[in-house]
Every structure is written in C-alpha cells, then in structure tokens.
C-alpha positions as CSV (number, residue, x, y, z in Angstrom):
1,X,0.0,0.0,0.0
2,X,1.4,3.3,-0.7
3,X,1.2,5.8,1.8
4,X,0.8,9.1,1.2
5,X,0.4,12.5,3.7
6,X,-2.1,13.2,5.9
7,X,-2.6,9.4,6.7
8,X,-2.0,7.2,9.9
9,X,0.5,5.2,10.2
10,X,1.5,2.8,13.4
11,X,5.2,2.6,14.2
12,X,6.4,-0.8,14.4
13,X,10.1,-0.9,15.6
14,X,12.2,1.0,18.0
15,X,11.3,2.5,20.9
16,X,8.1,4.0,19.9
17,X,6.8,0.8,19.1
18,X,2.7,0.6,18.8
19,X,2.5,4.5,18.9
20,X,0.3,6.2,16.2
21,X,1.8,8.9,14.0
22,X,0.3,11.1,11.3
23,X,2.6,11.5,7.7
24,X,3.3,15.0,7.6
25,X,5.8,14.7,4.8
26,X,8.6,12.3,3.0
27,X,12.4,12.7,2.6
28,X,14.7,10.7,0.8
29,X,14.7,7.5,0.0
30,X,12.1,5.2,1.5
31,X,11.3,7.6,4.9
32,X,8.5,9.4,5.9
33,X,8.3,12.5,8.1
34,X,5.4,11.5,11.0
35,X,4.3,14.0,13.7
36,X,1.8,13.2,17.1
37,X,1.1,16.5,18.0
38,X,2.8,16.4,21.1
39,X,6.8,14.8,21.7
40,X,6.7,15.0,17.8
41,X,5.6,18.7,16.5
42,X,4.6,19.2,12.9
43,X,7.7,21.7,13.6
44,X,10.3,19.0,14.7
45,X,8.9,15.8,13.1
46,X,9.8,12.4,13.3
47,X,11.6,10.0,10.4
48,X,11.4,7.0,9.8
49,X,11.7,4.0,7.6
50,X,8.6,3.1,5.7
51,X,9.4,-0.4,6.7
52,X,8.9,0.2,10.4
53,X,5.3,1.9,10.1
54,X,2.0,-0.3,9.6
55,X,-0.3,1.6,7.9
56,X,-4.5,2.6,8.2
57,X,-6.4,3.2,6.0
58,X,-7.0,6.4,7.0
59,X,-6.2,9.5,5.1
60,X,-7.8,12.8,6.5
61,X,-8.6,15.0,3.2
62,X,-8.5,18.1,5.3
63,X,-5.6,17.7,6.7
64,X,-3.8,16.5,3.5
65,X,-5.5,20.5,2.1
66,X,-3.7,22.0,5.7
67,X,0.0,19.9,4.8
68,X,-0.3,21.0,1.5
69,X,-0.9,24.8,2.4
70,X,1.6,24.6,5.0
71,X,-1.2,25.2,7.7
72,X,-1.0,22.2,9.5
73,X,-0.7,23.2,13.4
74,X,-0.2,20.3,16.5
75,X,-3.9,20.8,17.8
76,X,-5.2,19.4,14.8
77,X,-2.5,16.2,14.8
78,X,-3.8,15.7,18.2
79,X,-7.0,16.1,17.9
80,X,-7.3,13.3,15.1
81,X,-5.1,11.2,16.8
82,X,-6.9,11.1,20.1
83,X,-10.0,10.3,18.3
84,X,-8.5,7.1,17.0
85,X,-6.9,5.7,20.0
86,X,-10.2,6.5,21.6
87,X,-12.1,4.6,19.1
88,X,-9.3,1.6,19.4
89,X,-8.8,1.7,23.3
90,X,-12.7,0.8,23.4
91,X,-12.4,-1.8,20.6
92,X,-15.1,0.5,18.6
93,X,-13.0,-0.2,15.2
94,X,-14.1,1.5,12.0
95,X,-13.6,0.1,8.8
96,X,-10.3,3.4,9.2
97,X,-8.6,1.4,11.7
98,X,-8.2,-1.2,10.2
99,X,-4.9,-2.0,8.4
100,X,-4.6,-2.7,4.9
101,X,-3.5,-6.3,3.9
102,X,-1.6,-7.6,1.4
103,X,-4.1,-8.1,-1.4
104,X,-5.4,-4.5,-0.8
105,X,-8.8,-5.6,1.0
C-alpha cells in the first residue's frame, strides 16, 4: 500500500513501538516524516523507515488540504489522533482502523 500524507500510520520498531503517528511529509529514499502533536511537533517531526510503520487506512482529506498549504498546526494532529486511539482503546474499530493487507482488502 502506498502511503501518502495526511494518513496514519503505526510505528512498528524501536522505541516508539505501537504508537500512532500522522505522515506529515517524506524525505529521501524510502522515509517518511510522522508527527503526534505532542513529543513530535509538525515543527520537529519524526523520520522514519517506511518499513517500520504499519499503515490505516485512514487519510484525512483536510488535513492532506492544511500539509499541502503549510497550515497544519499540532492541535489538529492531536485532535485526530486522540480520536482514533479513543475509538481503538474501546475496541469501537471502524472500517479506518483497520490495516490494509496484502491483497489491498
């Protein structure tokens, strides 16, 4: 599955293991620049390997408009993040949360 910005990923590796990130951007190569809104700014975001990320299907359209116009502030990051863990800390999984597999389904 391609990732693309504006969509959530899950960090698989290191120490940040299981935490969820938002793609803010992509550098170089095969890495991604991921923010949370909180330890990770939009201002000072993360990289990392595309490898090491498990990724939702989730793309947020508006916040894909706010990357692209450079607007993108660390409310909004966490605002959409808590929402998800939310959703998965009380199992309520959306057809969003769900990763993509293999064969795309």
């Amino acid at each position: 599955m391609d990732m693309e910005s504006g969509q959530v990923v899950k960090s698989l590796a290191g120490r940040d293991k299981g935490k969820l990130y938002l793609i803010v951007g992509f550098v170089e190569g095969n890495r991604v620049l991921l923010a949370d809104g909180r330890c990770r700014t939009v201002n000072s975001p993360k990289k990392k390997n595309l490898k090491h990320l498990q990724p939702y299907r989730c793309v947020f359209p508006e916040i894909k408009e706010r990357i692209r116009q450079g607007n993108l502030n660390d409310n909004a990051v966490r605002n959409i993040l808590n929402i998800l863990l939310s959703a998965e800390n009380t199992k309520d999984y959306s057809r969003c949360l769900r990763t993509s597999s293999p064969d795309g389904c």
